[in-house]
C-alpha positions in Angstrom: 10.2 -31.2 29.4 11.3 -27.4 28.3 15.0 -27.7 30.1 15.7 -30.9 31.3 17.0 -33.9 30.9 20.2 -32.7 28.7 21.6 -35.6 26.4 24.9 -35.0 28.3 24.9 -36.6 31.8 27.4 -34.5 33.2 25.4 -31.4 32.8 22.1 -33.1 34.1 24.1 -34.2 37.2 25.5 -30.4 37.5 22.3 -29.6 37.5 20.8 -32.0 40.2 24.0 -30.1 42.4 23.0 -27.1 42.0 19.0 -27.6 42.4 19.8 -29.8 45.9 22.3 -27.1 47.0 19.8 -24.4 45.9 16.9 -26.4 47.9 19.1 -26.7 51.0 20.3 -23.2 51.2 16.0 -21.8 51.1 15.5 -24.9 53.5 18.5 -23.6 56.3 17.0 -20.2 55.8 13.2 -21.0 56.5 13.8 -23.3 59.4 15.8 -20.4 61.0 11.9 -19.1 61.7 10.9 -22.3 63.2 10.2 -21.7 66.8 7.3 -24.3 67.8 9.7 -27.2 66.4 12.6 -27.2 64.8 11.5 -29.0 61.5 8.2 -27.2 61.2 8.7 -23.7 60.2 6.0 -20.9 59.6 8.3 -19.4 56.7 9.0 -22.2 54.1 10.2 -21.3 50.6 11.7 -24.4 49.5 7.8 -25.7 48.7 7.5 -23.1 46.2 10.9 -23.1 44.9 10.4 -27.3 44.6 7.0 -27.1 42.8 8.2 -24.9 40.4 11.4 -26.7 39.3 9.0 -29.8 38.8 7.4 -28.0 36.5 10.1 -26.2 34.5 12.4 -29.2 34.5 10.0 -32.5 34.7 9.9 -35.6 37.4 13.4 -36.2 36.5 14.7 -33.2 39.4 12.6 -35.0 41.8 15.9 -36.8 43.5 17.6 -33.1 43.9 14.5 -32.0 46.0 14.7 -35.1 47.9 18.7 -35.2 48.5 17.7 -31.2 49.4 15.2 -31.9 51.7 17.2 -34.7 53.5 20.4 -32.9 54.2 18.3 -30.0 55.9 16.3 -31.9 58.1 19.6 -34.3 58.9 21.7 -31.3 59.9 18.6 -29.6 61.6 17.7 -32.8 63.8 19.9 -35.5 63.1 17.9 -38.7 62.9 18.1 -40.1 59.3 14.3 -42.5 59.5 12.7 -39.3 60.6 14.6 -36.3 57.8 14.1 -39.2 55.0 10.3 -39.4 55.8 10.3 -35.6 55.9 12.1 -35.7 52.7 10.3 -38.1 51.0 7.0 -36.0 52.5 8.1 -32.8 50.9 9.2 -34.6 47.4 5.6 -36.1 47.0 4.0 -32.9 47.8 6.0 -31.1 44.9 4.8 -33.9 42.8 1.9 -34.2 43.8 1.2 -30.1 43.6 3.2 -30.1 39.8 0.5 -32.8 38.4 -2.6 -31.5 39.8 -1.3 -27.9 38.1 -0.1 -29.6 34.9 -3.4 -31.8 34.8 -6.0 -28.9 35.6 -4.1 -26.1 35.3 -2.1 -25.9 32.1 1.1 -26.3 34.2 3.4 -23.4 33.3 0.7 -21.2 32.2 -0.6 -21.7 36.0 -0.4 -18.3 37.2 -1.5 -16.3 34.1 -5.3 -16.7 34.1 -7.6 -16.0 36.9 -9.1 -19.1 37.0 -6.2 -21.2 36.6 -4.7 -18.8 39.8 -7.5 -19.8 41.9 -7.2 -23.9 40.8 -4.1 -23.3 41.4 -4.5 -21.8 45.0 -6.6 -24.8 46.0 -5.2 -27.6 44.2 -1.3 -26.4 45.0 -1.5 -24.0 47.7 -4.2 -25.9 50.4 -4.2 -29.4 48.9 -0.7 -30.3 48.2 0.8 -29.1 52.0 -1.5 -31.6 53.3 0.7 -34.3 52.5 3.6 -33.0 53.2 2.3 -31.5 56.9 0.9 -34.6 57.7 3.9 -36.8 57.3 6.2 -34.7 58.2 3.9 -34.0 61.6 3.4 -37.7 61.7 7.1 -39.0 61.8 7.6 -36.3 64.3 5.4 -37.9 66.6 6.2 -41.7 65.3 9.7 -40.9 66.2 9.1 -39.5 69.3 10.6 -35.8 68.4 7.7 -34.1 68.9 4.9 -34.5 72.1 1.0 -35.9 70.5 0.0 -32.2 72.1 2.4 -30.7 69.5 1.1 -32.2 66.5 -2.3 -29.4 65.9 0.4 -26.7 66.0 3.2 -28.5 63.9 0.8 -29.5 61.3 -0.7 -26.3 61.2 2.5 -24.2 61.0 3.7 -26.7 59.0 0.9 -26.7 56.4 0.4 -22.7 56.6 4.4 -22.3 55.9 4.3 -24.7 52.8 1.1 -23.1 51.6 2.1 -19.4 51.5 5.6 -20.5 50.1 3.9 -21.9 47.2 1.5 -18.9 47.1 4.2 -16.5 46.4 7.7 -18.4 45.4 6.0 -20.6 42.3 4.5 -17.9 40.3 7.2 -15.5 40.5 9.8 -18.4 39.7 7.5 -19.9 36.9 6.5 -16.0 35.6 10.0 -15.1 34.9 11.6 -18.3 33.2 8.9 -18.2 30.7 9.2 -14.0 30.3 12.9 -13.1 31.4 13.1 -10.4 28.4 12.4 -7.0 30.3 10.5 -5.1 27.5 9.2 -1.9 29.6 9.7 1.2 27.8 10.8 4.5 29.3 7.8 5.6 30.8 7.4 1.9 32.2 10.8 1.8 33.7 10.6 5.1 35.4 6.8 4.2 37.3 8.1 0.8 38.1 11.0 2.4 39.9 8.6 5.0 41.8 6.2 1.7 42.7 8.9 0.3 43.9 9.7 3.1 46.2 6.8 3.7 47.3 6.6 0.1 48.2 9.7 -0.2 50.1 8.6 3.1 52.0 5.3 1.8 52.8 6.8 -1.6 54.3 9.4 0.8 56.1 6.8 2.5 57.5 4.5 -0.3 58.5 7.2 -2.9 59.5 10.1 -0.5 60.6 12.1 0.8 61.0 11.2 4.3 60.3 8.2 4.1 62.5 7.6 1.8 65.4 5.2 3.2 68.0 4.5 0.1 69.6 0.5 0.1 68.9 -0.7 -2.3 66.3 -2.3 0.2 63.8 -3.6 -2.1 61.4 -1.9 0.0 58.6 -1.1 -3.5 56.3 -4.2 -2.5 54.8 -1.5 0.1 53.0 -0.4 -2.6 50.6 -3.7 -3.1 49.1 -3.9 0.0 46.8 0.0 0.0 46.2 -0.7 -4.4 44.8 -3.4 -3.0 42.8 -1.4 -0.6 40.8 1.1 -3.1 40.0 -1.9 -5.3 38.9 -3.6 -2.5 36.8 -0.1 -0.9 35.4 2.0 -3.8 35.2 1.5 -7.9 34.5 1.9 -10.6 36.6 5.6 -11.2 36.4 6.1 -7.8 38.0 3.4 -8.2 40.8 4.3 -11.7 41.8 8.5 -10.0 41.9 6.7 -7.0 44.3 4.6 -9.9 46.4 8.3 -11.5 47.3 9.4 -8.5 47.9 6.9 -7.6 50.3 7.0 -11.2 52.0 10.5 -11.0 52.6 10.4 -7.0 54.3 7.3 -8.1 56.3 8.8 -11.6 57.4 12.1 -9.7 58.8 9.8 -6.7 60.7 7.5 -9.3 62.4 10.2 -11.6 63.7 11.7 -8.6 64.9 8.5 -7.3 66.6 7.6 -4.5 64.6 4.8 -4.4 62.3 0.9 -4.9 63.0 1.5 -9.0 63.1 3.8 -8.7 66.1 2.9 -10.6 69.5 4.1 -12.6 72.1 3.9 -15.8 70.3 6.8 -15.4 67.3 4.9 -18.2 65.6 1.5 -17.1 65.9 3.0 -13.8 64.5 4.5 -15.2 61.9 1.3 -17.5 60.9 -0.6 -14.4 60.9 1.6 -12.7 58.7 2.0 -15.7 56.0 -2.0 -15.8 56.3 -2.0 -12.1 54.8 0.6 -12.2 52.7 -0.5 -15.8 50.7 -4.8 -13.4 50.8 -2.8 -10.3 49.8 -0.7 -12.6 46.9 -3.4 -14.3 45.6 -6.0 -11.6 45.6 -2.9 -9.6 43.4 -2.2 -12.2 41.0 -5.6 -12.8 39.9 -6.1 -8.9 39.7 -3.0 -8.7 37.5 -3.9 -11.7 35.4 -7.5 -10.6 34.8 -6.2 -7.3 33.8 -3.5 -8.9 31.7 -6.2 -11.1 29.9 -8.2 -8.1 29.4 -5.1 -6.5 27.7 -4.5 -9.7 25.3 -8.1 -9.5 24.3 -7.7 -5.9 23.6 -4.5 -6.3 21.7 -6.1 -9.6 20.0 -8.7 -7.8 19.1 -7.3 -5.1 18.0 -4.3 -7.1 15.9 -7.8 -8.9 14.1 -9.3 -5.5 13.4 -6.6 -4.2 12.2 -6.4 -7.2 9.9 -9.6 -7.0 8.7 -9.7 -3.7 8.0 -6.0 -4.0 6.2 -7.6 -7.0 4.3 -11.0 -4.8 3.1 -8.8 -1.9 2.6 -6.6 -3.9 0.3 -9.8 -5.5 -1.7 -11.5 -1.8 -1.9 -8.2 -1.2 -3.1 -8.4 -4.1 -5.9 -11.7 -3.5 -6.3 -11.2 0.4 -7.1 -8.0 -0.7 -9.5 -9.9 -3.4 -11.3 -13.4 -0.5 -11.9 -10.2 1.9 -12.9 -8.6 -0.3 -15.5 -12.0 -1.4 -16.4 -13.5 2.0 -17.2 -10.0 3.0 -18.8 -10.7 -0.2 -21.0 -14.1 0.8 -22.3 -12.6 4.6 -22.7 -10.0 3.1 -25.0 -12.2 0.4 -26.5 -14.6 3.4 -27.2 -11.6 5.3 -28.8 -10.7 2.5 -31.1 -14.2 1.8 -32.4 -14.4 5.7 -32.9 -11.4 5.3 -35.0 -12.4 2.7 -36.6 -15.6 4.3 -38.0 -13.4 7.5 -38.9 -11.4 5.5 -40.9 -14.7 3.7 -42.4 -15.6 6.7 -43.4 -12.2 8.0 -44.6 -11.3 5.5 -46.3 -14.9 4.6 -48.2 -17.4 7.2 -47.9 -14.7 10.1 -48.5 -13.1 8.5 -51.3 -16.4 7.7 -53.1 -17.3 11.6 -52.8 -13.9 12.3 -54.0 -14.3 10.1 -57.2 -17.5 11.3 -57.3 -16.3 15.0 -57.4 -13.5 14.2 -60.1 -16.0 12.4 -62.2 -18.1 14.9 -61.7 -15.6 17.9 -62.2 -14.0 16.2 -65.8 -17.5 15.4 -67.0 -18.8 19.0 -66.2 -15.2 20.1 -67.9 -16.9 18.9 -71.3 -20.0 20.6 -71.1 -19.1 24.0 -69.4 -19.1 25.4 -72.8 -23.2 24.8 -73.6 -24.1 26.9 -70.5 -27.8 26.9 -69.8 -30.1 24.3 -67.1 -26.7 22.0 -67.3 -24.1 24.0 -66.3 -27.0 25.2 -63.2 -27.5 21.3 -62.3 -23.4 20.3 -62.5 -22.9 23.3 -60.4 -25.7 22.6 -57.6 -24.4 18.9 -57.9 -20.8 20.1 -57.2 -21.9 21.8 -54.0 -23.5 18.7 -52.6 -20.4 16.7 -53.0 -18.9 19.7 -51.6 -21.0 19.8 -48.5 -20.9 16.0 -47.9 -17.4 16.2 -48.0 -17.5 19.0 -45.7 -19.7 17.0 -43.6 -17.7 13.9 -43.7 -14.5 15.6 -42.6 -16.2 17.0 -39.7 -18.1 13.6 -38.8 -14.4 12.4 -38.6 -13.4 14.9 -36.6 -15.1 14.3 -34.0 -15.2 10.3 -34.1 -11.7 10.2 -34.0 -9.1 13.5 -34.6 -6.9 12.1 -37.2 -4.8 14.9 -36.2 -3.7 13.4 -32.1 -2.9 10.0 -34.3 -0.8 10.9 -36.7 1.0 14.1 -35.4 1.5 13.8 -31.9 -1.1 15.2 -28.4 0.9 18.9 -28.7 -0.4 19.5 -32.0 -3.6 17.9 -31.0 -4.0 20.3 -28.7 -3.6 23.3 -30.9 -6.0 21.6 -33.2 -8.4 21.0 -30.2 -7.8 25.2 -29.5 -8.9 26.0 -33.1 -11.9 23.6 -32.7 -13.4 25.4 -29.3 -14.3 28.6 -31.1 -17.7 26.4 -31.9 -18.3 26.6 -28.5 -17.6 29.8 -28.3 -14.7 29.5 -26.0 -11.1 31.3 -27.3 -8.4 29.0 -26.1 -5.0 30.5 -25.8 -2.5 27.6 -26.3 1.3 27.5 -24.9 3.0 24.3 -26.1 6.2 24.0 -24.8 6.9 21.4 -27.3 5.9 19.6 -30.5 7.3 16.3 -30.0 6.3 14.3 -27.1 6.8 10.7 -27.1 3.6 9.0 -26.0 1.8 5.4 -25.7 -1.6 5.5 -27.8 -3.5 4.7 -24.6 -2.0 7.9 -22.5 -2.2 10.3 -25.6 -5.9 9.1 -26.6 -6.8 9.6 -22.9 -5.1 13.0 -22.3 -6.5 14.6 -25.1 -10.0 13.6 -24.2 -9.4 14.7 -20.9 -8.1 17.8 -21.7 -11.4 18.4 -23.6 -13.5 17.6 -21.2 -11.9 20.3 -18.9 -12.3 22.9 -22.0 -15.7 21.9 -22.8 -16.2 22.3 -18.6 -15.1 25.7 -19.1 -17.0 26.8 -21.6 -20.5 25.2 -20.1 -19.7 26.1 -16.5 -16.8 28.9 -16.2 -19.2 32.2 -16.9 -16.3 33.4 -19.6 -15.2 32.8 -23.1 -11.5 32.8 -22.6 -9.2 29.9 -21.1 -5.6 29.0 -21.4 -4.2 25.6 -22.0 -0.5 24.9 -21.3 1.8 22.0 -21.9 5.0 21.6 -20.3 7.5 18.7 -20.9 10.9 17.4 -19.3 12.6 14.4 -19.2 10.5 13.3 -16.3 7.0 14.8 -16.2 4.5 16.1 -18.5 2.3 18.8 -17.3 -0.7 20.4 -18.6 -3.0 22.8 -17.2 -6.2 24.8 -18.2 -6.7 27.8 -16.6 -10.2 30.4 -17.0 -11.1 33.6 -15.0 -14.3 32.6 -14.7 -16.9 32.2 -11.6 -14.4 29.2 -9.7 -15.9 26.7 -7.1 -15.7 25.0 -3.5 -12.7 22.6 -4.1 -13.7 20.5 -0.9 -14.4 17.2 -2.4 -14.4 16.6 -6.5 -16.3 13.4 -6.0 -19.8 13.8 -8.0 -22.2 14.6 -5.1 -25.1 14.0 -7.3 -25.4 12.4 -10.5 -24.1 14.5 -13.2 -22.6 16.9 -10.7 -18.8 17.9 -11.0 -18.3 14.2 -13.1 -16.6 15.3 -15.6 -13.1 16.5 -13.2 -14.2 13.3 -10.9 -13.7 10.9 -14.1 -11.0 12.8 -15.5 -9.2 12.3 -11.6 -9.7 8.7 -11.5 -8.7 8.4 -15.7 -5.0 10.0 -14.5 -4.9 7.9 -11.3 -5.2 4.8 -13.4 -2.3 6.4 -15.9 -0.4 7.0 -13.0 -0.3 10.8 -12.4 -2.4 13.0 -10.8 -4.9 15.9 -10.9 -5.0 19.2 -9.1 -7.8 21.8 -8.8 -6.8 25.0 -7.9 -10.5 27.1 -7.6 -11.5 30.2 -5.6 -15.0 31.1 -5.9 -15.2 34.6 -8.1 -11.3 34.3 -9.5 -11.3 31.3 -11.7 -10.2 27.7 -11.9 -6.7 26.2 -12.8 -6.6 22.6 -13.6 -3.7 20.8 -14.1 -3.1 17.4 -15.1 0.6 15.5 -13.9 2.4 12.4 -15.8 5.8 10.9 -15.2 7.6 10.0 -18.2 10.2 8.0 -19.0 13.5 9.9 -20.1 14.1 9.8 -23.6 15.0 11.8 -26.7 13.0 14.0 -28.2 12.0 12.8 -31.7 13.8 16.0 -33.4 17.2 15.9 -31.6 17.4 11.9 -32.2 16.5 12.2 -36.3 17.5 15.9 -36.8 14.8 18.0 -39.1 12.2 15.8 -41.0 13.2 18.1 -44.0 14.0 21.1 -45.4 11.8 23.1 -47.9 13.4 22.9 -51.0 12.5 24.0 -54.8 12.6 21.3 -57.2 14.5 20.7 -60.2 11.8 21.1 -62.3 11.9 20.5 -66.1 11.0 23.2 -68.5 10.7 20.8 -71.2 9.3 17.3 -72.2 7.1 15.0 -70.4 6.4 15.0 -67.0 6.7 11.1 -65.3 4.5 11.0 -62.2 4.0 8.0 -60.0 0.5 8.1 -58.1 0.5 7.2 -54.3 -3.0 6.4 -52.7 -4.1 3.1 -50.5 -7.8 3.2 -52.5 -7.2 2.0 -56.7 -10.8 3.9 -57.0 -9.0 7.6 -56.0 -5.9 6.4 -58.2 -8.1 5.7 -61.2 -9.5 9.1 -60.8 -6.3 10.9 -60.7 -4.9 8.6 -63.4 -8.1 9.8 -65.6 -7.4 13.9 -64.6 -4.3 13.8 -65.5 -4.4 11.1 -68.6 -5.9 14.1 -70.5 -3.0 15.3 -70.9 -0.5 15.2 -73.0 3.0 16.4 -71.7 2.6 14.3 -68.3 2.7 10.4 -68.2 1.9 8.0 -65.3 4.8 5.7 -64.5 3.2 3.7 -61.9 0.8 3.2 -59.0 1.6 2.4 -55.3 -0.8 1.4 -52.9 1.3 2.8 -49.4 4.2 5.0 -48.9 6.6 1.5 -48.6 5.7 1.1 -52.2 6.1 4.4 -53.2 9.9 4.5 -51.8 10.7 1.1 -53.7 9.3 3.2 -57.0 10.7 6.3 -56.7 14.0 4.6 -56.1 14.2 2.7 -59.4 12.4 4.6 -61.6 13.1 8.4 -60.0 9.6 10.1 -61.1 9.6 13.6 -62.0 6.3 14.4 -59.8 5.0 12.0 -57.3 0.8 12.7 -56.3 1.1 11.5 -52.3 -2.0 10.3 -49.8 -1.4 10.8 -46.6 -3.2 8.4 -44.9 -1.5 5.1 -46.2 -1.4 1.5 -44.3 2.2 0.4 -43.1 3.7 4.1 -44.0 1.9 7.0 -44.3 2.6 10.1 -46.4 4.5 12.4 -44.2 7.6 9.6 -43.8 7.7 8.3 -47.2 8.2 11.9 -48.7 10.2 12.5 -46.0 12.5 9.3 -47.3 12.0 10.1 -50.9 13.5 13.7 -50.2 16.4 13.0 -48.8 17.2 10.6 -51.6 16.0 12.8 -54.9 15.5 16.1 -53.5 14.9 17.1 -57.0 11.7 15.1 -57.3 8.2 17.1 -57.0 6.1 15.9 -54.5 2.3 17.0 -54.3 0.6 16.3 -51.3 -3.2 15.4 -51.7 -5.6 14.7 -48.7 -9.5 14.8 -47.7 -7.9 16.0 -44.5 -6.6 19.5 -45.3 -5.9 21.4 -42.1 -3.5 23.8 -41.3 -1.5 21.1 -39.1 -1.3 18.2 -42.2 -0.4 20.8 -44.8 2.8 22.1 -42.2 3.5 18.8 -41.6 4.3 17.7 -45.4 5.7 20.9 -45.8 8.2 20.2 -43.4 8.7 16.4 -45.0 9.7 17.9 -48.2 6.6 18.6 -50.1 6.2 21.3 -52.5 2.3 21.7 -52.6 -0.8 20.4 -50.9 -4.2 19.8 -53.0 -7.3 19.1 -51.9 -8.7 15.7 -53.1 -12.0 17.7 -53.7 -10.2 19.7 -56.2 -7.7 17.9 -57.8 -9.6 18.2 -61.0 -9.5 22.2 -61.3 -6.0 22.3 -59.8 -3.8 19.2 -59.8 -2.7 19.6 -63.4 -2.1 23.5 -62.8 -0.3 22.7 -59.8 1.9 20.0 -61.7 3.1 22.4 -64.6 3.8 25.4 -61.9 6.3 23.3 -60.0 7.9 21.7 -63.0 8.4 24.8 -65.1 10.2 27.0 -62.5 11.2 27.1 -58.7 8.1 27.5 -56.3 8.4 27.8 -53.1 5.3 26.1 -51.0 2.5 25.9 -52.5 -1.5 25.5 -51.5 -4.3 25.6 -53.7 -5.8 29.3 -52.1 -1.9 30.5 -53.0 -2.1 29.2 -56.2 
């Protein structure tokens, strides 16, 4: 049972003391209303009060109630056979009332559903008193306390005052030992308090004393609307508190004479009264219960939609991650196989050309002098190579930008600038910065994004100009395109047809998945400003952590002898052309080959050549580090950069490593000897082949 019996007996016992003391007390109190007998009384709490601790504490109380019951019906009437068949009458009726509600009624739960309120109205509140009215009445008459005339009136007050005791004392005893947190709010607190005055003025109107005219007004009917809103704005704990409260104000008017229930007869008074008060209590309880239900299955509801939609919410929000990482993966895998076939064709098709050409450019070398058709066909041979070199460079380009992979997204962007005039479109560049520390993935997919937005301007803006800006901290990396073109309706950037607005849509979700952000800052007539938002992770700058990648110096060049040069390429084809340019020769001598920049370090260490020919583009080190290395060990030592890739952004950057000139692969036949001799005879600043 949810309280008792305790494993310590003297606490169960305590119990039992107080529960038969509590039961006499109620039992001295309602027999004080008897009037047609003095054990039958119209007002009888103790029914209630014994049903409910039954319930709350199991069969085991049951010899409280009955001790209880005795000792007020032996200090009432005297006559021990007669108070212990009362007593043993009330006792059964308590049990007999806390089966039937635990059996059909779910027991504790009795008074919180409108059904179970009405089983428990008949099966509690009319069947139960039977038996305790009937034997009670009975050993009234069998003992000879009460006339055979007497027993209609004893049995009926008798069963009336059990009935509406249970109607009104069990639920509000019951209600508040399963609920005794108060949890009203302010606003709760405050109309509970003005119910409850209202209340209390009602009853002082209806049953005194501030009005008493005399007249039976039937103004009881007042109560109705003021149950109702404790049914409707409160549960039933709080109407089933009001209900006793009521029971008690009208019990003490009517005995009193006041109220519309008063008569002659004090006990047909007070039978009228219990009648409406146990119709007025249960018609409130089932109101407040069905209304309390109706709340539950609101809330219930409610709780489950709420779920649900947390639940979809949180799959939509899978589902959108798993399409974001998804579409970044195919953006990326895209990126790779682009790179991949720019380094096919940089590290095959270019090379052949470039053997070609230097085949090409020693063989027409031997017959320049004969002039004529020959000279006419090397020449128009020459510019083929030249165009599909041209050609090859640009295919490159725009596979993969060799340029964002091996100097950084700043320069990238500059390069990007330069590349828009084809479009038509003048980009104004502001680059904070030309180191930035970036994963592959977020450089690859910033740059693409950032020419989308360009290529956006130039197809949609209505102008030819647009600034791009890049701004870097320790935290954040911003970078924005702005145009003063024909702006647009920023209300949603979702595509709201195919093809329409996609490109800032993808763009959006591509940062999203990055983790940073987008905004689109657009007034129609005054231009667009996009601008793209990444957190970063604090770190230091590539040039403050290694200081500058070098300083350009002049070499130590020597005016006499032979030359010693070590060749540096990753293809042995383009190093067995350079090795049969410069073969022909007589005052330089090839040292060595190495097939990366690792290689070339090791060499240049042991055997310190004069003039070192450096690729860029090398497996496990490329050019820019290992003359970078190679300088700050033997600055004397010449290095000529030579590349198929000769922008404006490579040649700076080997500049800055340390190298003294930059050749094109194309024409490393006309120029790479010149170059050679011009750097080892005196001191040269920088040189490129147009400066030579």
């Amino acid at each position: 049972m949810p309280f008792l019996p305790h494993q310590r007996p003297a606490v169960n016992v305590a119990v039992m003391a107080l529960v038969t003391g509590v039961y006499f007390l109620a039992g001295k109190i309602g027999l004080g209303f008897a009037s047609v007998h003095v054990s039958a009384s119209p007002v009888w709490a103790p029914a209630g009060m014994a049903i409910a601790l039954l319930l709350l504490f199991g069969p085991s109380i049951w010899p409280a109630i009955l001790a209880g019951a005795f000792l007020v019906n032996v200090t009432t009437m005297g006559s021990l056979v007669t108070s212990a068949a009362i007593a043993v009458g009330n006792t059964l009726e308590g049990i007999l009332a806390a089966w039937l509600l635990q059996r059909f009624a779910h027991g504790l739960q009795a008074f919180e559903s409108t059904p179970d309120i009405l089983k428990s109205a008949l099966l509690a509140g009319f069947l139960s008193p039977t038996v305790s009215a009937t034997i009670g009445a009975g050993s009234l008459l069998l003992g000879q306390h009460a006339a055979p005339e007497q027993f209609v009136v004893i049995w009926l007050t008798w069963w009336m005052g059990d009935a509406t005791g249970i109607l009104i004392v069990t639920p509000a005893i019951l209600l508040w030992a399963q609920y005794p947190r108060i949890e009203w709010t302010r606003q709760q607190g405050l109309e509970l308090g003005l119910l409850l005055l209202v209340l209390l003025l009602t009853c002082a109107v209806i049953f005194g004393p501030l009005m008493n005219t005399g007249h039976k007004y039937p103004l009881q009917f007042l109560l109705v609307p003021i149950m109702i809103w404790a049914a409707f704005h409160f549960g039933p704990r709080e109407t089933a508190t009001l209900t006793v409260l009521l029971a008690g104000w009208a019990t003490f008017g009517t005995i009193h004479g006041r109220g519309p229930f008063a008569s002659t007869s004090e006990n047909e008074s007070l039978l009228l009264g219990q009648a409406f008060l146990a119709v007025n209590s249960l018609m409130a309880l089932a109101l407040a219960a069905a209304v309390q239900e109706r709340k539950d299955l609101e809330a219930r509801f409610l709780d489950q939609a709420e779920r649900l939609v947390n639940k979809r919410t949180q799959e939509l929000v899978h589902t959108q991650s798993r399409l974001r990482t998804m579409a970044q993966t195919l953006t990326l895998t895209e990126q790779r196989e682009r790179k991949r076939m720019a380094g096919e064709l940089h590290d095959y098709l270019a090379q052949l050309l470039v053997l070609g050409k230097m085949k090409l450019s020693s063989l027409h070398a031997q017959f320049r002098s004969k002039g004529g058709p020959a000279e006419t066909l090397f020449q128009e041979v020459d510019d083929t190579f030249i165009k599909a070199l041209d050609y090859t460079r640009t295919l490159m380009a725009e596979l993969s930008p060799s340029v964002l992979h091996e100097f950084g997204l700043p320069t990238a962007l500059q390069w990007l600038a330069e590349q828009m005039e084809k479009d038509r479109l003048t980009v104004e560049t502001h680059v904070g910065t030309s180191t930035l520390t970036l994963a592959e993935h977020q450089a690859i997919l910033l740059f693409h994004s950032i020419r989308e937005l360009l290529l956006n301007v130039a197809k949609h803006a209505g102008t030819n100009h647009a600034i791009l800006t890049l701004e870097a901290t320790d935290h954040l990396l911003r970078i924005s395109v702005q145009d003063h073109g024909q702006g647009f309706n920023t209300d949603s950037l979702a595509p709201a047809q195919p093809g329409h607005r996609f490109g800032l849509f993808s763009v959006k979700e591509r940062m999203e998945e990055l983790g940073g952000w987008l905004r689109v800052e657009s007034v129609p007539g005054k231009g667009t400003t996009v601008t793209l938002g990444l957190p970063l992770t604090p770190s230091v700058s590539t040039s403050e952590a290694t200081g500058d990648k070098g300083q350009v110096s002049s070499p130590s060049a020597k005016t006499t002898g032979v030359r010693r040069v070590l060749l540096v390429d990753d293809h042995a084809m383009v190093r067995q052309g350079l090795r049969a340019i410069l073969d022909q020769y007589p005052d330089l001598f090839i040292i060595g080959e190495a097939a990366d920049g690792r290689e070339a370090v090791s060499i240049a260490t042991k055997r310190a050549p004069d003039v070192i020919i450096m690729d860029i583009n090398m497996p496990r080190m490329d050019g820019i580090e290992a003359t970078t290395r190679i300088k700050k060990e033997h600055p004397e030592t010449v290095i000529i950069a030579v590349s198929v890739n000769d922008t404006p952004h490579v040649r700076e950057s080997m500049r800055k490593a340390g190298a003294s000139a930059f050749v094109s692969k194309e024409e490393a036949s006309e120029r790479l000897y010149e170059t050679v001799m011009a750097l080892t005879s005196r001191h040269e600043p920088f040189l490129t082949t147009e400066e030579e």
